[in-house]
C-alpha positions as CSV (number, residue, x, y, z in Angstrom):
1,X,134.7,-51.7,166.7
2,X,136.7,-48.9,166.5
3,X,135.2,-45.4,167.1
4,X,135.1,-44.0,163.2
5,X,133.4,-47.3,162.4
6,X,131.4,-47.0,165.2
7,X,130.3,-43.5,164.0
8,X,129.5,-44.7,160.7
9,X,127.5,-47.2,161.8
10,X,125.6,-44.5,163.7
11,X,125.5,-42.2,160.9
12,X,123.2,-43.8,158.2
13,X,120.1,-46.1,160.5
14,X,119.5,-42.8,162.5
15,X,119.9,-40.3,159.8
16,X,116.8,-42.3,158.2
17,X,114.8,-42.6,161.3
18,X,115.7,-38.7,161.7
19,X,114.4,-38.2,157.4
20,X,111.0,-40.9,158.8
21,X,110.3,-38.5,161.7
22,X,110.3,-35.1,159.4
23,X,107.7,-37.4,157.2
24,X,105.5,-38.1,160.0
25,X,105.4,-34.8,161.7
26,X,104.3,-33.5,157.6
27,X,101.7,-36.4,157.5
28,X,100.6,-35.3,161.0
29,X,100.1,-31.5,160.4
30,X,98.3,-32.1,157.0
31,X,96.0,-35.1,157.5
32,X,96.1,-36.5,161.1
33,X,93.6,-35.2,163.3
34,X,94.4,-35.1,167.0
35,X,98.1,-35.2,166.0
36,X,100.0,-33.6,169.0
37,X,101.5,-36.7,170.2
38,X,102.4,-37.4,166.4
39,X,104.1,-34.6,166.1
40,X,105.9,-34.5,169.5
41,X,107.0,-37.7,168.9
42,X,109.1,-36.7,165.1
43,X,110.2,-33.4,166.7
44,X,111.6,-34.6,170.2
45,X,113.4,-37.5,167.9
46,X,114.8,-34.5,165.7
47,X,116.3,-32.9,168.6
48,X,117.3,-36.1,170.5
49,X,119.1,-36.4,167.2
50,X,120.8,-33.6,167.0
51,X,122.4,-33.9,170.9
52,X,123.6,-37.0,170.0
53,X,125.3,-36.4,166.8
54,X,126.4,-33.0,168.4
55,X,128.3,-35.3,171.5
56,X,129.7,-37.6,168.7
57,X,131.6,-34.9,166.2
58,X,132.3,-32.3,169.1
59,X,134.0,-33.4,172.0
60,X,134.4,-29.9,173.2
61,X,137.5,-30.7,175.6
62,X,139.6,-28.7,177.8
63,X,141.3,-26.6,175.1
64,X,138.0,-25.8,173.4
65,X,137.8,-21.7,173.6
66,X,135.3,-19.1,172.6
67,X,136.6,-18.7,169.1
68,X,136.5,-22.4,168.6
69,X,132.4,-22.1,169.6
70,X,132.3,-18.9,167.1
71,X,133.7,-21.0,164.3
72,X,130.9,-23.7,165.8
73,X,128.1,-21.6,165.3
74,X,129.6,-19.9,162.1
75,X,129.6,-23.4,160.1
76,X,125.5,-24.0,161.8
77,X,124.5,-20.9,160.4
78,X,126.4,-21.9,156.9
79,X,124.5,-25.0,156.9
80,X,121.0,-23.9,158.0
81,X,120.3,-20.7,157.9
82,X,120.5,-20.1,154.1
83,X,117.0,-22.6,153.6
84,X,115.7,-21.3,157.0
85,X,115.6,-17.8,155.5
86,X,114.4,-19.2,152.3
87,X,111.5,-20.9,153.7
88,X,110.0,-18.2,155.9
89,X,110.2,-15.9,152.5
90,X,108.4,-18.5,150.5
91,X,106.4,-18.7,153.6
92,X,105.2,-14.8,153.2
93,X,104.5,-14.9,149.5
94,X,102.3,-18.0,149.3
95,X,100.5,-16.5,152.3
96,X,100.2,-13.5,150.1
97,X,99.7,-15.0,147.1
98,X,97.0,-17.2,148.1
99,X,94.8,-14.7,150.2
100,X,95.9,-16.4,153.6
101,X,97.2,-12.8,154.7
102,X,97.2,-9.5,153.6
103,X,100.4,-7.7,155.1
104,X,103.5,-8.9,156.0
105,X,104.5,-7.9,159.6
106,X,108.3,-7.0,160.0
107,X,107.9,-7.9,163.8
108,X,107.3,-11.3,163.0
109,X,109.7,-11.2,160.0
110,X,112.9,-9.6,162.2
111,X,111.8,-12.4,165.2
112,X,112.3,-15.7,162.5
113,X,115.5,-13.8,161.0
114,X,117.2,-13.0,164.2
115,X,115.8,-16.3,165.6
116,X,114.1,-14.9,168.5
117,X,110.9,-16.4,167.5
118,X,110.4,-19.2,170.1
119,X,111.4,-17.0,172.6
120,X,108.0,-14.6,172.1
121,X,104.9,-15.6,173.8
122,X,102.9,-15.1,171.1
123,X,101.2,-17.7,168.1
124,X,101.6,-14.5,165.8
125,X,105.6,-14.7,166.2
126,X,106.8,-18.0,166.4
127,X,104.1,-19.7,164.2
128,X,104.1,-16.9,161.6
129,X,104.4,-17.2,157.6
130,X,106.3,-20.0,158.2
131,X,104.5,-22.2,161.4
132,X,108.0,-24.5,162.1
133,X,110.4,-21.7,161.7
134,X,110.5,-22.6,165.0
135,X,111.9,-25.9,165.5
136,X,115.8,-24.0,163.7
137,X,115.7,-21.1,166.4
138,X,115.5,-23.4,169.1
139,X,118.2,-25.7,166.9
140,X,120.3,-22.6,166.8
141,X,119.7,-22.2,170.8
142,X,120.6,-26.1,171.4
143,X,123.6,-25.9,169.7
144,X,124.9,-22.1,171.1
145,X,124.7,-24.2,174.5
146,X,125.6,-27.4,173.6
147,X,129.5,-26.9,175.0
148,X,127.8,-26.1,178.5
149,X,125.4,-29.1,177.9
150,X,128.4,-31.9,176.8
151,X,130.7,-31.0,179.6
152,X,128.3,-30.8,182.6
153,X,127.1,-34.0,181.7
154,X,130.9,-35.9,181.0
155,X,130.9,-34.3,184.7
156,X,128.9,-37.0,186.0
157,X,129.4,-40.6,186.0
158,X,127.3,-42.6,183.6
159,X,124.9,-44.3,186.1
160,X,124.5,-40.1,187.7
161,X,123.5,-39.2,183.5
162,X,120.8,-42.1,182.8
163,X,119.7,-41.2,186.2
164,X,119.4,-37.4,185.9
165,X,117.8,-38.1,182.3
166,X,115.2,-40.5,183.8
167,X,114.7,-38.2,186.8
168,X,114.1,-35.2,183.9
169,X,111.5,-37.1,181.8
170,X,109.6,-38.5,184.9
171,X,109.2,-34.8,185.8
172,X,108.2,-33.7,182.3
173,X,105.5,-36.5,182.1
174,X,104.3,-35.4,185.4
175,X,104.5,-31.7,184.3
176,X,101.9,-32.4,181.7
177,X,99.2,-33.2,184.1
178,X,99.8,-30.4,186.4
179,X,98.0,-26.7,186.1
180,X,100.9,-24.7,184.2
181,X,100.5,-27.9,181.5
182,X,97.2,-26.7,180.3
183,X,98.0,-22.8,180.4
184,X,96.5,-20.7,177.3
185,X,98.6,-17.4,177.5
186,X,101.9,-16.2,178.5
187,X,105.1,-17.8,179.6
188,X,102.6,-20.7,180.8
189,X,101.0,-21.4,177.0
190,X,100.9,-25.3,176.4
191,X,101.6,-24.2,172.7
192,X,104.8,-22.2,173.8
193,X,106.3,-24.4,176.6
194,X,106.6,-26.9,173.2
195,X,108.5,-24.2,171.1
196,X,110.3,-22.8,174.3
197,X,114.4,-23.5,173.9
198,X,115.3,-24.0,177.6
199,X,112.6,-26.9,177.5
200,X,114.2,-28.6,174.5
201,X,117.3,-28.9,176.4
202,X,116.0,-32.1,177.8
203,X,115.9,-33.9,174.5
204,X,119.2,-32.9,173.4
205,X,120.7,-34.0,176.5
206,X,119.1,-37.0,176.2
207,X,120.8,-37.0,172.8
208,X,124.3,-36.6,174.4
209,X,123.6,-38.9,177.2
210,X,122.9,-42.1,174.7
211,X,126.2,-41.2,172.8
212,X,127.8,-41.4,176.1
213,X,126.2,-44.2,177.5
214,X,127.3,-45.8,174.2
215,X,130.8,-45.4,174.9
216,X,131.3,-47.5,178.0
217,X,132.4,-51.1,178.0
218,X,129.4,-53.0,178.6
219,X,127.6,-51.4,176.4
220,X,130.5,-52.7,173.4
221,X,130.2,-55.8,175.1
222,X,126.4,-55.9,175.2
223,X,126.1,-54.8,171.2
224,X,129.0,-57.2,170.5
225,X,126.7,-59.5,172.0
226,X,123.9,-58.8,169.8
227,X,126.0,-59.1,166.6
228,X,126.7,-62.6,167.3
229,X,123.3,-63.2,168.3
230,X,120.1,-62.0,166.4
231,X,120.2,-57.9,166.9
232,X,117.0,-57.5,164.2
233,X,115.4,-59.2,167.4
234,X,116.0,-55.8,169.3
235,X,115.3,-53.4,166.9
236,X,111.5,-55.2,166.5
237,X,111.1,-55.0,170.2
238,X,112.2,-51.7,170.6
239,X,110.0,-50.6,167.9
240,X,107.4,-52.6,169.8
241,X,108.0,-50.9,172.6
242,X,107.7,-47.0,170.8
243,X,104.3,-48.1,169.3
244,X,103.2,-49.5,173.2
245,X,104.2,-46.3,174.0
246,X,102.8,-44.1,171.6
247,X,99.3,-45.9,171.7
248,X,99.5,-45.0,175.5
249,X,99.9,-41.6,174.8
250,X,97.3,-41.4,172.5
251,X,95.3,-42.7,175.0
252,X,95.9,-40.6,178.2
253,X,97.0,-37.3,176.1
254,X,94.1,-37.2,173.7
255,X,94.8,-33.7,172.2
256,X,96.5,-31.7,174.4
257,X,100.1,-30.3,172.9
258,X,101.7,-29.6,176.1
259,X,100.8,-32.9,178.0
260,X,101.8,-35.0,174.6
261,X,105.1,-33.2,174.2
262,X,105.7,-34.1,177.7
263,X,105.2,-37.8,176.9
264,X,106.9,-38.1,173.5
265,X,110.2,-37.8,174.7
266,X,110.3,-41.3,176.8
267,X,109.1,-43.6,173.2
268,X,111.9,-41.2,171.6
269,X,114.7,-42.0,173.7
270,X,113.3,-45.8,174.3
271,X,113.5,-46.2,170.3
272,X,116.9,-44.3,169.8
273,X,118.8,-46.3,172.2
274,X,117.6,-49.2,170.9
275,X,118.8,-48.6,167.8
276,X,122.1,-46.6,169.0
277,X,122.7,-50.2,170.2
278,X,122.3,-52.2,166.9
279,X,124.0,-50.0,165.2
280,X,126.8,-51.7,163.5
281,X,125.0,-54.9,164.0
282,X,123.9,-55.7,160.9
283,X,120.0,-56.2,162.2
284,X,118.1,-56.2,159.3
285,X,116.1,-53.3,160.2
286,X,119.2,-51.1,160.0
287,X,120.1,-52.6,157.1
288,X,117.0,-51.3,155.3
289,X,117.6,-48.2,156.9
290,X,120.8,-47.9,155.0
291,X,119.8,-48.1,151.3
292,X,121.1,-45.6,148.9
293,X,118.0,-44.0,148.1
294,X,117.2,-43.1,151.7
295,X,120.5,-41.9,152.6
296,X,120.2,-39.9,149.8
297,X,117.1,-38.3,150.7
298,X,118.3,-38.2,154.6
299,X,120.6,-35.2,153.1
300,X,117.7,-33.0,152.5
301,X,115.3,-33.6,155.6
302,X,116.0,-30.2,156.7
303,X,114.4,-28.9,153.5
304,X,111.8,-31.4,153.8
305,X,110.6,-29.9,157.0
306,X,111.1,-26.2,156.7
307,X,109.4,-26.4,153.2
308,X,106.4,-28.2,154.0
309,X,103.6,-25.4,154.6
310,X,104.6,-23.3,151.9
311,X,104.5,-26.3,149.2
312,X,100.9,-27.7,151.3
313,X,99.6,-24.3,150.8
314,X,100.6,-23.6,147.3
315,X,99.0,-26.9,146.1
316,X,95.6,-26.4,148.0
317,X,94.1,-24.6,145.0
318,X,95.3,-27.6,142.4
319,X,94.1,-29.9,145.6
320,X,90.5,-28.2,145.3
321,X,89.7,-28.2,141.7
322,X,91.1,-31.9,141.2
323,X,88.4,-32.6,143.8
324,X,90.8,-34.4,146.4
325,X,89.9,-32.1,149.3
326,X,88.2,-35.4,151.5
327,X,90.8,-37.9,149.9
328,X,93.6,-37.2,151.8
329,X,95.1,-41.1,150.5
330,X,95.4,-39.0,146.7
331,X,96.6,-35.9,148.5
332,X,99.6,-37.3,150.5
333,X,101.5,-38.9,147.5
334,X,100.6,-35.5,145.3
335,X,102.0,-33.3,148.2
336,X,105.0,-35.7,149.3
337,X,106.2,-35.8,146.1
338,X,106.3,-32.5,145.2
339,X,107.5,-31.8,148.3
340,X,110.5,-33.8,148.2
341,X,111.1,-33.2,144.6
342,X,111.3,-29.2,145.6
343,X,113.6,-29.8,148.4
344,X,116.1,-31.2,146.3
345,X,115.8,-28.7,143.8
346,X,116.4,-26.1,146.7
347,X,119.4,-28.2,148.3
348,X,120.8,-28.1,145.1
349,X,120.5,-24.6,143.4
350,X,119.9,-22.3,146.8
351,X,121.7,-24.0,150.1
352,X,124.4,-25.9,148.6
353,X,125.5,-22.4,146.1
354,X,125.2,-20.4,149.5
355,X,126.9,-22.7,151.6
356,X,129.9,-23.0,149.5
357,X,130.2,-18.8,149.2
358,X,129.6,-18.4,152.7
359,X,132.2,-21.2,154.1
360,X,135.7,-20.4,155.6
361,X,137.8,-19.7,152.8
362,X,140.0,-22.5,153.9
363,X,137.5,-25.1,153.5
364,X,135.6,-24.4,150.1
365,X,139.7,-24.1,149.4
């Protein structure tokens, strides 16, 4: 297979998985409790994600400069920032509007529009009007350092990457059980270790380690192995695998955010690269993955998750007079479907207007 059919192969299976994590991570904050692992698990795919499509479309070679990395970042921004800013406003005024704060701090306001949140030790900052604001500074982080991140590891030979990735997670699991894992304040906060960018690093190198790993020769000749052969039988073993995994977790973690973000990234990267192999296969899995109407919704997942506290907030009061406040099995279909119906309004009328005026006049040429 040749590499642009290999990366349209890639493109559509993982873009769903990425649009199935966002939906679990809502379903977790809203009606799982205990959901740390949950959520670790659809935010470390998110960014595992990102490195790899990020190694895929960017080579960053030798003749890559700093103005090549400005027009990088410039065409991030384009893409993200205009619902990013959106969202923590919305954020503000349903807090106001429904009596969940009364003032608006410019402190935490300046930190979410310069991005700096995740970098504050503090709830009030980088869970503030909007609580996964978040999860684009440390996006906006991955990618500034994602040219640093791609050539170190090319650097290495492929055996030296799996290895240092391994080595990386082992220490991360292990990092969850130690004293600074269960930290309540400061740089050592279990809550801010999860939002901390440096951390994330891991995940998006994993990320960029998978796209490389895919590009060696037995690797083609082990997925041209599996088209010939049964390849659905991989993706239902890795999936078998990911659930193993994330009932283990549930398990040992129990609730603790630092300790379960620490173990969600091994079922992430266990479940991508299964699927990074199949890919192009035509295992049936992935070819569910691929239908129209989810690659349609796949476009908006950003909105999805940036959106979701503002539109679970501003549908409590309709939640509470309809009487569905202990049926959360009426609440998820009300909320997921206005919630996806409003991020397509917004991709349409607010990110996809401001994206076109704010491209390089060259391209909306």
């Amino acid at each position: 297979m040749n590499m642009d059919a290999k990366k349209s192969s890639y493109l559509q299976p993982l873009g769903t998985l990425q649009l199935l994590a966002i939906i679990t991570v809502v379903i977790g904050h809203f009606w799982v409790k205990n959901n740390e692992f949950l959520n670790s698990v659809g935010v470390s795919f998110c960014y595992v994600y990102s490195g790899f499509f990020t190694a895929m479309r960017h080579p960053f070679g030798p003749d890559y400069r700093i103005k090549d990395h400005a027009r990088f970042m410039r065409d991030k921004l384009v893409r993200l920032y205009p619902i990013h800013a959106l969202a923590v406003m919305l954020g503000v005024a349903v807090m106001l509007l429904t009596g969940m704060s009364t003032g608006v701090s410019l402190k935490v306001l300046a930190a979410h529009f310069t991005l700096l949140s995740p970098w504050i030790p503090d709830q009030a900052y980088y869970f503030g009007y909007n609580p996964v604001a978040w999860f684009v500074c440390v996006l906006f982080f991955l990618y500034l350092m994602s040219p640093v991140v791609v050539r170190l590891l090319r650097r290495l030979p492929i055996t030296g990457q799996v290895g240092l990735v391994i080595a990386l997670l082992a220490l991360e699991f292990a990092g969850g059980y130690t004293p600074s894992g269960s930290g309540s304040d400061g740089l050592l906060s279990a809550y801010h270790l999860y939002q901390f960018p440096p951390i994330r690093l891991l995940d998006f190198g994993a990320g960029v380690v998978l796209f490389n790993l895919a590009q060696t020769p037995w690797w083609e000749t082990l997925s041209a192995r599996l088209n010939r052969a049964r390849s659905s039988l991989v993706e239902v073993a890795a999936i078998a695998a990911f659930v193993l995994l994330f009932i283990m977790g549930k398990h040992w973690l129990h609730s603790h955010c630092y300790r379960a973000f620490c173990a969600s990234a091994p079922a992430i990267v266990t479940l991508f690269g299964a699927f990074v192999l199949t890919s192009g296969c035509e295992g049936l899995i992935s070819r569910v993955l691929s239908i129209k109407p989810l690659a349609v919704l796949s476009r908006i997942g950003a909105e999805i998750y940036l959106l979701q506290f503002s539109v679970f907030f501003a549908l409590l009061p309709l939640i509470k007079s309809l009487g569905l406040t202990d049926r959360p099995w009426l609440q998820i279909p009300l909320v997921l479907i206005t919630l996806l119906a409003i991020a397509w309004l917004v991709h349409q009328l607010w990110v996809l207007p401001l994206r076109k005026l704010l491209q390089h006049p060259k391209k909306r040429a």
